[in-house]
Every structure is written in structure tokens, then in C-alpha cells.
mmCIF entry with sequence, helices, sheets and N, C-alpha, C, O atoms, coordinates in Angstrom:
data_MODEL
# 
_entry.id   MODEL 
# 
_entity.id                         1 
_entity.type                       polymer 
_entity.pdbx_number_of_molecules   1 
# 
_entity_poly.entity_id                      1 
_entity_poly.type                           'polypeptide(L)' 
_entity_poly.nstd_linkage                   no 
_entity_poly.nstd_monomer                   no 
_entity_poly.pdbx_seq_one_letter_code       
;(UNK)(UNK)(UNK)(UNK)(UNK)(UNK)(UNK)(UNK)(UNK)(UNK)(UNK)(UNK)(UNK)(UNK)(UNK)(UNK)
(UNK)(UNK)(UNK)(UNK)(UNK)(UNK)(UNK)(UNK)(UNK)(UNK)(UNK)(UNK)(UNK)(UNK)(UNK)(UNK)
(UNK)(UNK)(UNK)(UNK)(UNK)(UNK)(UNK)(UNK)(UNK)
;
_entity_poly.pdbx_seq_one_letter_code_can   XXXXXXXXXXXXXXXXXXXXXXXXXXXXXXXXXXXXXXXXX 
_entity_poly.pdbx_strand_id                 A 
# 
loop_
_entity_poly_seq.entity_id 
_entity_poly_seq.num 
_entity_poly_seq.mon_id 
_entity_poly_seq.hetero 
1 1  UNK n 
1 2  UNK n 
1 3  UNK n 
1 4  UNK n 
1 5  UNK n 
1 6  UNK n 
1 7  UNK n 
1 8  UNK n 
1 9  UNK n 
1 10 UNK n 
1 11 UNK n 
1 12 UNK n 
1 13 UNK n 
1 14 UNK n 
1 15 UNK n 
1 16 UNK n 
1 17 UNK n 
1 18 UNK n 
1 19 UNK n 
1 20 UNK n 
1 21 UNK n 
1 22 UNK n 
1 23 UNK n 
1 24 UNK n 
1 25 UNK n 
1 26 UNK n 
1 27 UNK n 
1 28 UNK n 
1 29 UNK n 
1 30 UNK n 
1 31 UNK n 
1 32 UNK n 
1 33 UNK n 
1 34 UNK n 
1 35 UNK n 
1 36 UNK n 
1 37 UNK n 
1 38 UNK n 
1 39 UNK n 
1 40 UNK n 
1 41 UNK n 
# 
_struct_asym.id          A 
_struct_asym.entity_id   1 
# 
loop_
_struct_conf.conf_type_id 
_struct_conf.id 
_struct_conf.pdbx_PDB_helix_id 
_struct_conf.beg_label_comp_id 
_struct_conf.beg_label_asym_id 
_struct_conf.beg_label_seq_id 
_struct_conf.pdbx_beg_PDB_ins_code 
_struct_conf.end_label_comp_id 
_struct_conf.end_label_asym_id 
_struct_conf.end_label_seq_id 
_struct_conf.pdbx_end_PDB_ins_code 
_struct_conf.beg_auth_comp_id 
_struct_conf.beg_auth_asym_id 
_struct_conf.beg_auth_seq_id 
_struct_conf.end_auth_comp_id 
_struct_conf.end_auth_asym_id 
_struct_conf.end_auth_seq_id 
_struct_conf.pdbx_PDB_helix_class 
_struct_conf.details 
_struct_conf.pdbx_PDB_helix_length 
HELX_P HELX_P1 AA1 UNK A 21 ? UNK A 23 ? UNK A 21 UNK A 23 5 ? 3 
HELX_P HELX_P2 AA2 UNK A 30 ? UNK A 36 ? UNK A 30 UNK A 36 1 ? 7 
HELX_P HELX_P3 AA3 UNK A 37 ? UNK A 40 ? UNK A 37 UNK A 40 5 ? 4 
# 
_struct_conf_type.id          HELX_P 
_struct_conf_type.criteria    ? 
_struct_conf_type.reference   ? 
# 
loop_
_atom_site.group_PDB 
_atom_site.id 
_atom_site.type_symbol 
_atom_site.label_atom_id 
_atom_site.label_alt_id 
_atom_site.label_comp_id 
_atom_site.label_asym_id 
_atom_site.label_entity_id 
_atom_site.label_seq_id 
_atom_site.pdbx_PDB_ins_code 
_atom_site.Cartn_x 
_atom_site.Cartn_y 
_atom_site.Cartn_z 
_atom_site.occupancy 
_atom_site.B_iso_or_equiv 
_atom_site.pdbx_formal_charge 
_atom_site.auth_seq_id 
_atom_site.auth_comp_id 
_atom_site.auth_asym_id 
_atom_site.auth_atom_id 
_atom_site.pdbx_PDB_model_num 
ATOM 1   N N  . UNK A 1 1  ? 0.841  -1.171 0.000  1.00 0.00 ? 1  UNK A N  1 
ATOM 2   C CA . UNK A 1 1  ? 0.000  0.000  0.000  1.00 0.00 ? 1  UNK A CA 1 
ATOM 3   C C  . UNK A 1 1  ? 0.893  1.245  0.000  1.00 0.00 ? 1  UNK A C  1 
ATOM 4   O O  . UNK A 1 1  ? 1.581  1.391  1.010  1.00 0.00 ? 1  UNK A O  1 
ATOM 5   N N  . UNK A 1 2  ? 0.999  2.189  -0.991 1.00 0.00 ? 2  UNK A N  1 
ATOM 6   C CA . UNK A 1 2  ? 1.108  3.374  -1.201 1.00 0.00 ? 2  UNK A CA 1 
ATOM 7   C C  . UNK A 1 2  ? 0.721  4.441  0.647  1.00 0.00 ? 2  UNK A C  1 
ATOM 8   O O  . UNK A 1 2  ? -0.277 4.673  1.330  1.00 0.00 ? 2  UNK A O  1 
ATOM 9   N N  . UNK A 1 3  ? 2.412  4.807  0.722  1.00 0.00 ? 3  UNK A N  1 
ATOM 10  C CA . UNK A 1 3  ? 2.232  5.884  1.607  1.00 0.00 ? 3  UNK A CA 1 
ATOM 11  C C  . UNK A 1 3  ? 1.364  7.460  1.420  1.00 0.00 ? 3  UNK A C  1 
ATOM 12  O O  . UNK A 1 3  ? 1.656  8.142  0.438  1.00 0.00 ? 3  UNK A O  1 
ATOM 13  N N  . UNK A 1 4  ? 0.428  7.911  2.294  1.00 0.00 ? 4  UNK A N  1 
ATOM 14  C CA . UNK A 1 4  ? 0.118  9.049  1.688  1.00 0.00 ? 4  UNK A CA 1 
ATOM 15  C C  . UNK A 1 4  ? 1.152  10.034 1.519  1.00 0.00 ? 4  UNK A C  1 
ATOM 16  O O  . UNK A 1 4  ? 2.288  9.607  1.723  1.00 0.00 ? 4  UNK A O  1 
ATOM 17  N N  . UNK A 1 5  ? 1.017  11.554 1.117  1.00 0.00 ? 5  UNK A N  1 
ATOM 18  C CA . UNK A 1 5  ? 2.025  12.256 0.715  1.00 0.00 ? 5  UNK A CA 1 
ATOM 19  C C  . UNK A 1 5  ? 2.250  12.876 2.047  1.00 0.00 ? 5  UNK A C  1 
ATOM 20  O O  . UNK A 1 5  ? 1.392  12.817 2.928  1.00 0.00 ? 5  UNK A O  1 
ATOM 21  N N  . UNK A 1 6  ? 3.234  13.387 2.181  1.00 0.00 ? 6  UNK A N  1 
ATOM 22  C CA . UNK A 1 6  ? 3.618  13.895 4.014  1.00 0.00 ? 6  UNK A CA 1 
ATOM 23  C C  . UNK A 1 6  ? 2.431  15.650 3.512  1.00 0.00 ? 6  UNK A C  1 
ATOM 24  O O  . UNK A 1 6  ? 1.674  15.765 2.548  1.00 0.00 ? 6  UNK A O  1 
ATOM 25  N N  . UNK A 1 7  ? 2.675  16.463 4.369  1.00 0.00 ? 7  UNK A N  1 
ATOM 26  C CA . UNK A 1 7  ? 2.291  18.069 4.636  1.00 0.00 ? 7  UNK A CA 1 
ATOM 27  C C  . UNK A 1 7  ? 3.605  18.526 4.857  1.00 0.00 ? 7  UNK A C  1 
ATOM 28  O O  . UNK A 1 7  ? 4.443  18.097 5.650  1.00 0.00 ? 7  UNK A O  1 
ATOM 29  N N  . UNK A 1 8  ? 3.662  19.326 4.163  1.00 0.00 ? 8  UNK A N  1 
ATOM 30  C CA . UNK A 1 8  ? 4.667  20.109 3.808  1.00 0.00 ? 8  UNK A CA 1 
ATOM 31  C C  . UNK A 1 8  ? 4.260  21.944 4.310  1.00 0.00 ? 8  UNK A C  1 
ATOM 32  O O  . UNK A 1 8  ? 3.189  22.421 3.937  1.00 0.00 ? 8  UNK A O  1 
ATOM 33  N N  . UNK A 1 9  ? 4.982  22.561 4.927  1.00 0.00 ? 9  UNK A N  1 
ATOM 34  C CA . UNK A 1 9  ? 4.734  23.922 5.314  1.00 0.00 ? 9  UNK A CA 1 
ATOM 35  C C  . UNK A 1 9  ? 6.301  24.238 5.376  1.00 0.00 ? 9  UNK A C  1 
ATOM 36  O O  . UNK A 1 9  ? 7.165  23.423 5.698  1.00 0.00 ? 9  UNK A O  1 
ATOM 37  N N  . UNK A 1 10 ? 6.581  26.039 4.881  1.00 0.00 ? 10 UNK A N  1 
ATOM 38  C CA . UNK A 1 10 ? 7.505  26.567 5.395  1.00 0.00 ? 10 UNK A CA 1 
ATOM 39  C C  . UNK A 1 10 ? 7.686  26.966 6.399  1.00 0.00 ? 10 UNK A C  1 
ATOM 40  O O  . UNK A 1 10 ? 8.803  26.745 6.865  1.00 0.00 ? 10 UNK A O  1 
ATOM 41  N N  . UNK A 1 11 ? 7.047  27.470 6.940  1.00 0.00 ? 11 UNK A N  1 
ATOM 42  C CA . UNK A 1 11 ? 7.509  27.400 8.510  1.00 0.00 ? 11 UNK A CA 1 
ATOM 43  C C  . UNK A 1 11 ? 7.277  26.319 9.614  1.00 0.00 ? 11 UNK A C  1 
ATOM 44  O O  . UNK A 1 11 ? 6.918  26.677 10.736 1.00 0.00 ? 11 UNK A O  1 
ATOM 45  N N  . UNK A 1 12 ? 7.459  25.110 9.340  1.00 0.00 ? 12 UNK A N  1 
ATOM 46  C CA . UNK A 1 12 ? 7.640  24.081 10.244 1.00 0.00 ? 12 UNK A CA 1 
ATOM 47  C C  . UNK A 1 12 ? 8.977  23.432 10.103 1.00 0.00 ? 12 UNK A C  1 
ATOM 48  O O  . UNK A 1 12 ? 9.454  23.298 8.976  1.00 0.00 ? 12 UNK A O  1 
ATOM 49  N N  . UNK A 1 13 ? 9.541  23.069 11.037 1.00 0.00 ? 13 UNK A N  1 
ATOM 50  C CA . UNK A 1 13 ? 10.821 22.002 10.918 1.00 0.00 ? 13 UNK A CA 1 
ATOM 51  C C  . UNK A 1 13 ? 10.420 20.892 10.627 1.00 0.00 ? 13 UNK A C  1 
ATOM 52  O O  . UNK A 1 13 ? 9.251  20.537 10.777 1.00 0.00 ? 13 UNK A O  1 
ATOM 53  N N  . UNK A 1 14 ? 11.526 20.036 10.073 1.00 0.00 ? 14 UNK A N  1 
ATOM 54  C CA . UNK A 1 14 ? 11.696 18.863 9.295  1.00 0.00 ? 14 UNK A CA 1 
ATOM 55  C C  . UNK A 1 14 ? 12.726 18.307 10.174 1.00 0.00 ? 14 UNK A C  1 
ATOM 56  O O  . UNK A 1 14 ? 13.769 18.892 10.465 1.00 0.00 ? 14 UNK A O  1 
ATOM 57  N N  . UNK A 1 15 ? 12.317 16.946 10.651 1.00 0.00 ? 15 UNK A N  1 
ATOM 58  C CA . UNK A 1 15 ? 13.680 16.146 11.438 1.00 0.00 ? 15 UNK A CA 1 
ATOM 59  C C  . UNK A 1 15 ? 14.029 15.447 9.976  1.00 0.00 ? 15 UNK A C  1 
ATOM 60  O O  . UNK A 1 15 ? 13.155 15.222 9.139  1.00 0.00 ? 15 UNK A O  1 
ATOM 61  N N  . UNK A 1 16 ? 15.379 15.147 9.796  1.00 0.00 ? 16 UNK A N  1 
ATOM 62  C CA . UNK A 1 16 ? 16.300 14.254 8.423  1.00 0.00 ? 16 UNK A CA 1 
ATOM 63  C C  . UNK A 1 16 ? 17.185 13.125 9.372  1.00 0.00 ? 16 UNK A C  1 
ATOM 64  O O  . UNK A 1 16 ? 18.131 13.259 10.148 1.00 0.00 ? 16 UNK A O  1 
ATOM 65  N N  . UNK A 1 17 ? 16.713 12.430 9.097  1.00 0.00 ? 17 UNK A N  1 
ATOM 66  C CA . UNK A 1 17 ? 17.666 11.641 9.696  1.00 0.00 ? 17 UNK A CA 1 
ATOM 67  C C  . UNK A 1 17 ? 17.751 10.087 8.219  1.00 0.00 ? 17 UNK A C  1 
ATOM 68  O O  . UNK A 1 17 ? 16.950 9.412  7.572  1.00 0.00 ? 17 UNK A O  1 
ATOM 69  N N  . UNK A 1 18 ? 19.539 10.261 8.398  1.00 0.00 ? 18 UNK A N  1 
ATOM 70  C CA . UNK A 1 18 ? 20.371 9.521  7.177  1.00 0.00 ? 18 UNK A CA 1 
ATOM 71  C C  . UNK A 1 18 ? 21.106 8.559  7.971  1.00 0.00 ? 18 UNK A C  1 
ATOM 72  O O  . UNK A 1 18 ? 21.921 9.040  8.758  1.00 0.00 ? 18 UNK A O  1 
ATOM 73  N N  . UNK A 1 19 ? 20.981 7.217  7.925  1.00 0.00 ? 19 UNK A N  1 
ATOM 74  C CA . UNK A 1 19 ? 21.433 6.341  8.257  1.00 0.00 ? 19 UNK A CA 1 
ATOM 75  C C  . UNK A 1 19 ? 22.318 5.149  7.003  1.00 0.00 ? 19 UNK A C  1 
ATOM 76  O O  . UNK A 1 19 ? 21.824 4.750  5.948  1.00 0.00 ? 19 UNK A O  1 
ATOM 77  N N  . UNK A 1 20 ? 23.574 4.837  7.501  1.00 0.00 ? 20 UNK A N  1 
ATOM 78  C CA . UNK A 1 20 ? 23.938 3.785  6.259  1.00 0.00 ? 20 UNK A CA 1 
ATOM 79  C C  . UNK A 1 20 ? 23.549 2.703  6.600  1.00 0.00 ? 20 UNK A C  1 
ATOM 80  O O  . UNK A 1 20 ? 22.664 2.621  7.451  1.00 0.00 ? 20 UNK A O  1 
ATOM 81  N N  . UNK A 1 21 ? 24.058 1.688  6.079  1.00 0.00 ? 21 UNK A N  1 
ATOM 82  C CA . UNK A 1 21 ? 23.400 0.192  6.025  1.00 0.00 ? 21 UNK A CA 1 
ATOM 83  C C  . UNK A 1 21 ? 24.348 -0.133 7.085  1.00 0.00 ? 21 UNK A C  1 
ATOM 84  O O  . UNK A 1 21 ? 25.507 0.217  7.306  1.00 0.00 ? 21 UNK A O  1 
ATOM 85  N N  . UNK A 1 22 ? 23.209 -1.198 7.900  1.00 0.00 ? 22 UNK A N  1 
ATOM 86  C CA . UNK A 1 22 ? 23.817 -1.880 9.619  1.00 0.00 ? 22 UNK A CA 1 
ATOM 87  C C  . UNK A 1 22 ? 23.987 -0.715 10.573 1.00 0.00 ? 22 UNK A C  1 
ATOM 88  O O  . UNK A 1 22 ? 24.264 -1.053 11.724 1.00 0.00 ? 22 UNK A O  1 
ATOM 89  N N  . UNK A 1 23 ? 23.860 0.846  10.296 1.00 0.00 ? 23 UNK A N  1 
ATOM 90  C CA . UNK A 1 23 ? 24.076 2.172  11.147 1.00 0.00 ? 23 UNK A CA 1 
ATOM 91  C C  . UNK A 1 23 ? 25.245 2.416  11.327 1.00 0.00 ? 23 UNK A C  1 
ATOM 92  O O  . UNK A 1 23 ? 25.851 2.883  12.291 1.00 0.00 ? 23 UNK A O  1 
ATOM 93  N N  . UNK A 1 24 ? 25.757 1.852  9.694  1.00 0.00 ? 24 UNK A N  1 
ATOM 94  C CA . UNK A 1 24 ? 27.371 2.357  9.336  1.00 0.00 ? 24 UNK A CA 1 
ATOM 95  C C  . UNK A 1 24 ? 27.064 4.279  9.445  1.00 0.00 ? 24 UNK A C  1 
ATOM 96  O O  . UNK A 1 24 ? 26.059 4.988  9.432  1.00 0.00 ? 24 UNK A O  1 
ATOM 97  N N  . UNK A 1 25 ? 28.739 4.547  9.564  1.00 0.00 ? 25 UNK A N  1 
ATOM 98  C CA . UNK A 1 25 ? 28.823 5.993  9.412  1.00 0.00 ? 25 UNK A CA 1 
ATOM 99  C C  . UNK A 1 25 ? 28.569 6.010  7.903  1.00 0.00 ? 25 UNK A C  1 
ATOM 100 O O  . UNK A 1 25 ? 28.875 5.238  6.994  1.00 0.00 ? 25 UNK A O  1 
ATOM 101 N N  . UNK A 1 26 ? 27.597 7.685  7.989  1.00 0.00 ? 26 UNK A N  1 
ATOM 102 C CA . UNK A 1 26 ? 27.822 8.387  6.438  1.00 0.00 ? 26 UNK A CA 1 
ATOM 103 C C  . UNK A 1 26 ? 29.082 9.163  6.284  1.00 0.00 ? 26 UNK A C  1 
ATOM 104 O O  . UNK A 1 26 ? 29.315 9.287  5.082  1.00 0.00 ? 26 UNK A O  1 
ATOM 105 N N  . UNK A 1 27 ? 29.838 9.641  6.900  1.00 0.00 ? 27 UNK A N  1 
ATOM 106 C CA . UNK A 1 27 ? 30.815 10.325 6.823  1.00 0.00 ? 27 UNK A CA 1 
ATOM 107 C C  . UNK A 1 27 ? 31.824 10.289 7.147  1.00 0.00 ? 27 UNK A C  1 
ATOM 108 O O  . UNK A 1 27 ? 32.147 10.635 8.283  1.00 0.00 ? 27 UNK A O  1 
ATOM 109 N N  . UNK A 1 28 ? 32.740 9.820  6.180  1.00 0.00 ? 28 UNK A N  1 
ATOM 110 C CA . UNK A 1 28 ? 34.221 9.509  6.544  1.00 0.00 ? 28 UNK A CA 1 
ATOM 111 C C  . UNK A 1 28 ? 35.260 10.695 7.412  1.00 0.00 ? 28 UNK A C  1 
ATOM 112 O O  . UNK A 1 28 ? 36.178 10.551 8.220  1.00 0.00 ? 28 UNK A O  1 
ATOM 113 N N  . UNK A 1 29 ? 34.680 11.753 6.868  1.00 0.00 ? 29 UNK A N  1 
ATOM 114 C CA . UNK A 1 29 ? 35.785 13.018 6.938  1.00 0.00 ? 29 UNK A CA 1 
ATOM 115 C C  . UNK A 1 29 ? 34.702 13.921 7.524  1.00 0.00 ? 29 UNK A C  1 
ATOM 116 O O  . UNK A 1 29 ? 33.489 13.727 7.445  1.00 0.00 ? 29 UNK A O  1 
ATOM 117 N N  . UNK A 1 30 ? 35.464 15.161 8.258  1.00 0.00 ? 30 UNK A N  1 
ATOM 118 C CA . UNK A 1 30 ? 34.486 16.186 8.867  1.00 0.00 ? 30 UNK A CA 1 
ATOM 119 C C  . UNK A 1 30 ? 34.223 17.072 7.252  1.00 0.00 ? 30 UNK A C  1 
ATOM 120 O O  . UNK A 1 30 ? 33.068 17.405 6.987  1.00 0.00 ? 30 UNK A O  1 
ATOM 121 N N  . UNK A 1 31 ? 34.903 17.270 6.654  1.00 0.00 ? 31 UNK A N  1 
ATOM 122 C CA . UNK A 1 31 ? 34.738 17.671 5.454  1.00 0.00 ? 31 UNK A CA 1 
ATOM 123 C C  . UNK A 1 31 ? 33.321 17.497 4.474  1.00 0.00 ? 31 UNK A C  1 
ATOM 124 O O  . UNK A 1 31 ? 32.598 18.285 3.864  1.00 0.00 ? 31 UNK A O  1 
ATOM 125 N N  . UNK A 1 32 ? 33.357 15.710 4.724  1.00 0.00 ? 32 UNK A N  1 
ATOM 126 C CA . UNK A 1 32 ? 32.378 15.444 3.984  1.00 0.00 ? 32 UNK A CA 1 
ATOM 127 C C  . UNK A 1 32 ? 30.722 15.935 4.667  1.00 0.00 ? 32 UNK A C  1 
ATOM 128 O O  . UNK A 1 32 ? 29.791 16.407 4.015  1.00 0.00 ? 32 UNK A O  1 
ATOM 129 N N  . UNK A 1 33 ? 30.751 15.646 6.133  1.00 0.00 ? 33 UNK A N  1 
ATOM 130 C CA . UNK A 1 33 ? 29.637 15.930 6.832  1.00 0.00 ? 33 UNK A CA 1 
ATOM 131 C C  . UNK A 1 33 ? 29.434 17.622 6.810  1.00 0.00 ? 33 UNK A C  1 
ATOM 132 O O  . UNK A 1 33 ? 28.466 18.050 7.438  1.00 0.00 ? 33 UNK A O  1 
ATOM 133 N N  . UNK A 1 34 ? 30.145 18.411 6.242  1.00 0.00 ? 34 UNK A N  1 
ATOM 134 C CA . UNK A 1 34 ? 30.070 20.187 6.627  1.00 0.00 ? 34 UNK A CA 1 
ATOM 135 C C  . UNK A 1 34 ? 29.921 20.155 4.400  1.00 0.00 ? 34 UNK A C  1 
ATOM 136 O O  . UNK A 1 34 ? 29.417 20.990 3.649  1.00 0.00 ? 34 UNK A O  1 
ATOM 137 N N  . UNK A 1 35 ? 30.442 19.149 4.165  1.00 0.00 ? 35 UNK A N  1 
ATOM 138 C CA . UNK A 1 35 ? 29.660 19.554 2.154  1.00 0.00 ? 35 UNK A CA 1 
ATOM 139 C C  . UNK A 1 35 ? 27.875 19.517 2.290  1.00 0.00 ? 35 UNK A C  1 
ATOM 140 O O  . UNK A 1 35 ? 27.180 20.382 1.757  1.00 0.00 ? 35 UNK A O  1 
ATOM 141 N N  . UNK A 1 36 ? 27.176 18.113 3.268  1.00 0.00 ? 36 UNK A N  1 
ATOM 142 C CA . UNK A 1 36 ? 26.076 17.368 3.449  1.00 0.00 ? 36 UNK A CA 1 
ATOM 143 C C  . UNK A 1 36 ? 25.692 19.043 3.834  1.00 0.00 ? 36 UNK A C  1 
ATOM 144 O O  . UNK A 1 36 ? 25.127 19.570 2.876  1.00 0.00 ? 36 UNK A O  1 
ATOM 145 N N  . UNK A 1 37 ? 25.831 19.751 4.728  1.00 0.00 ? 37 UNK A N  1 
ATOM 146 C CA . UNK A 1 37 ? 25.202 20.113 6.087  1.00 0.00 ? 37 UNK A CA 1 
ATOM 147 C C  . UNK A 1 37 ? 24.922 21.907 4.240  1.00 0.00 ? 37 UNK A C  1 
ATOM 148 O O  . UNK A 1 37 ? 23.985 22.374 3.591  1.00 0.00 ? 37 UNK A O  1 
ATOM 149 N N  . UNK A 1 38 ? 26.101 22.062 4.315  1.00 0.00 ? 38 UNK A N  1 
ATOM 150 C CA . UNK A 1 38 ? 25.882 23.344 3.157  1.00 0.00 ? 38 UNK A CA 1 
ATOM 151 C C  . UNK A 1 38 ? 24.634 23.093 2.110  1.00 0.00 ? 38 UNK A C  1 
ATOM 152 O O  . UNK A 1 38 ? 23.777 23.943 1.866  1.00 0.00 ? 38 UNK A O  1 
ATOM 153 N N  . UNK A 1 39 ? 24.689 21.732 1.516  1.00 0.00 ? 39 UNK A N  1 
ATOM 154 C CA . UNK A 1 39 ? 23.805 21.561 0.876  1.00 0.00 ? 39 UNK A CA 1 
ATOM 155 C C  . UNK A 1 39 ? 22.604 21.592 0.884  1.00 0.00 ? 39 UNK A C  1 
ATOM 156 O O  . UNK A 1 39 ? 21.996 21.630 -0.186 1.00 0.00 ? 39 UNK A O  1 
ATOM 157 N N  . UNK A 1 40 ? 21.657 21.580 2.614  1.00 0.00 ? 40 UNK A N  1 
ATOM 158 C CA . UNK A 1 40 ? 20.733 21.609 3.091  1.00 0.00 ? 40 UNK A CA 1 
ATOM 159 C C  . UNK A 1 40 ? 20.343 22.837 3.303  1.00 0.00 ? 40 UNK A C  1 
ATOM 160 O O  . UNK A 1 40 ? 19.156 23.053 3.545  1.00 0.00 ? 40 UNK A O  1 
ATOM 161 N N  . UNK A 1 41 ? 21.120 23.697 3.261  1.00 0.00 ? 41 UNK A N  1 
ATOM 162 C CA . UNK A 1 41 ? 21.254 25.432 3.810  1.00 0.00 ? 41 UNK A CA 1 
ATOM 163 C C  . UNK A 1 41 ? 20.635 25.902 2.396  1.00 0.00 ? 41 UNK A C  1 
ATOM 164 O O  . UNK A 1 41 ? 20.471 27.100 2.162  1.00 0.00 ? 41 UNK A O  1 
# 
């Protein structure tokens, strides 16, 4: 069965949460986690 579509508003926060496979790290380098974090901005 098809999820409905979420509600979406600009002024509400959004929790993101990114997990790898087994709750491996996504981010090798602090580098890579501050490219992730700009991209969201």
C-alpha cells in the first residue's frame, strides 16, 4: 500500500535523519559531513 504524501509547510521544521546500512557511518571526513550540512542550507 502506497504511503500518503507527508504536509509540507515553510515554517515548520523537518527532522532528516540519514542512516547507512547496519548504522554504518555516512561520513568519513568532517569535510564530507560540513559539504552534506551546506547543501541543506
Amino acid at each position: 500500500m502506497v504511503r500518503p504524501n507527508r504536509i509540507w509547510s515553510p515554517v515548520h521544521f523537518h527532522h532528516v535523519v540519514s542512516r547507512g546500512n547496519r548504522r554504518a557511518d555516512l561520513f568519513e571526513e568532517d569535510l564530507d559531513f560540513n559539504s552534506f550540512l551546506s547543501i541543506l542550507d
